[in-house]
C-alpha positions in Angstrom: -4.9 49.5 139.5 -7.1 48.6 142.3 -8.6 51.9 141.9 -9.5 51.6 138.1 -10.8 48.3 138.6 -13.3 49.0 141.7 -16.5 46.8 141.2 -18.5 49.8 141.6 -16.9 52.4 139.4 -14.5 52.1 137.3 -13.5 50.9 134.0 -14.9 48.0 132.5 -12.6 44.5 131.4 -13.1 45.3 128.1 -11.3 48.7 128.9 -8.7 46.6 131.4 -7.7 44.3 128.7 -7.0 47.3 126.3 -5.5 49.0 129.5 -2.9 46.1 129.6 -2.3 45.2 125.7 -1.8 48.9 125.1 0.5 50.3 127.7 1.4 47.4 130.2 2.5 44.6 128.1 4.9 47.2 125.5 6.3 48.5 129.0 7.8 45.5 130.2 8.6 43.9 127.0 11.0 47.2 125.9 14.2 46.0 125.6 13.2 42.5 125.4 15.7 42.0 122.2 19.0 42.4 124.9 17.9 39.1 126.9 15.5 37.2 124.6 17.8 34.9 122.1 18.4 31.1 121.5 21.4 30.6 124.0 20.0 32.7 126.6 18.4 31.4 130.1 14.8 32.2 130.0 13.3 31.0 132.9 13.7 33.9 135.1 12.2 36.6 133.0 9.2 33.6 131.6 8.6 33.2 135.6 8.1 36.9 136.1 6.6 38.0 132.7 4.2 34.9 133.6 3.3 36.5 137.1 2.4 39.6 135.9 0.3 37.9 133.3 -1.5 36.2 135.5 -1.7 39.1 138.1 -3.6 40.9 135.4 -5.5 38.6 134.2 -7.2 38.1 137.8 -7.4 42.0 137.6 -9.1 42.3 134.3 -11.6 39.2 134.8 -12.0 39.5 138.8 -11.7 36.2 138.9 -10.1 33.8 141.9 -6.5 33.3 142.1 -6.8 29.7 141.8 -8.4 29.7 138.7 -5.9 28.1 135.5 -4.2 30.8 133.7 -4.9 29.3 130.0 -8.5 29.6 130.8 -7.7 33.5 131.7 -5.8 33.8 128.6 -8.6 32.7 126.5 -11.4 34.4 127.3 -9.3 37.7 127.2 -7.6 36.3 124.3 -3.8 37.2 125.0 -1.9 34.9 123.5 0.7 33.0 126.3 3.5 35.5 127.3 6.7 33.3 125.5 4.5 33.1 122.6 4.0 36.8 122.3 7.9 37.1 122.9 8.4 35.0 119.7 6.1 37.3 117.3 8.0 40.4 118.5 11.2 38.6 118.0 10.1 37.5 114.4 9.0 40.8 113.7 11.6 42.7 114.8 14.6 40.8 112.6 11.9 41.7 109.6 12.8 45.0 110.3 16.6 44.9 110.4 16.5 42.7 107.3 14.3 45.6 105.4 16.6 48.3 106.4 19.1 49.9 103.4 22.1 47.8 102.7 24.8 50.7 103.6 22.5 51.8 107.1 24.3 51.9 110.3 22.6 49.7 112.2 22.9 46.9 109.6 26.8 47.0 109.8 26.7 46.7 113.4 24.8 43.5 113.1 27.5 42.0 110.8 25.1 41.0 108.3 26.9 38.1 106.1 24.5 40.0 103.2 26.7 42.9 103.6 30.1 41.5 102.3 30.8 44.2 100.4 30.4 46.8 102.5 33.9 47.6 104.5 32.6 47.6 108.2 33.3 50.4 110.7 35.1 50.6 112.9 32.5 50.4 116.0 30.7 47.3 114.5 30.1 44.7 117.0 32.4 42.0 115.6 35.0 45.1 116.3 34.3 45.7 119.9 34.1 42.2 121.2 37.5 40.8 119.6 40.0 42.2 122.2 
C-alpha cells in the first residue's frame, strides 16, 4: 500500500478510497454473517474492523495518526464500520426472504413461513438437536 500511495507517484485518494470500498472493505467483511448476530460478542471484530478503518483512512487522506477518525470518515464518506455491518446484515436477510418457498437454502433456515414444506433431513434444526 505504501507503494500505491507514494506522495510522488502513485494513485490519487480519490483512487485509494475506491481502492478500499471496492476490494478491501468486501474482503474482510466475507463471511461476516457467521459472527455478526444479536447474541453474539462484537467487540473484538468492531476493535479490529475499526483499526483497519482507521489504518486506511490515514492511508487514503495522509493525514496524522492523531487526527479523530469521524472526521476521516466524513470527508471520505464511509459510513462507520458497525454501521456498514448493519446494511449488509439488512440486506442480506432481504435476500433469503426473496428466495423460492421450496429452495434449499430456505429450509435450512427453518423459516416459520415454510410450515408446509416437510424439512430435510440436513436442515439446521436437524443437526443441532442431538
Amino acid at each position: 500500500m505504501k507503494l500505491l500511495g507514494n506522495s510522488l507517484q502513485g494513485i490519487n485518494p480519490i483512487q485509494k478510497c475506491l481502492l478500499y470500498r471496492c476490494y478491501i472493505l468486501p474482503i474482510a467483511l466475507y463471511g461476516f454473517q457467521v459472527w455478526f448476530y444479536n447474541k453474539a460478542s462484537l467487540l473484538y471484530h468492531m476493535k479490529i474492523l475499526g483499526k483497519m478503518q482507521r489504518r486506511a483512512a490515514i492511508w487514503i487522506l495522509g493525514a496524522f495518526k492523531t487526527s479523530p477518525l469521524e472526521g476521516f470518515e466524513a470527508i471520505m464518506g464511509l459510513i462507520p464500520i458497525k454501521l456498514h455491518l448493519q446494511k449488509l446484515a439488512s440486506r442480506s436477510q432481504l435476500h433469503s426472504v426473496a428466495l423460492l418457498i421450496n429452495h434449499l437454502i430456505r429450509t435450512l433456515m427453518d423459516d416459520p413461513s415454510n410450515l408446509n414444506i416437510k424439512p430435510i433431513s440436513h436442515s439446521i434444526k436437524m443437526l443441532t438437536n442431538h
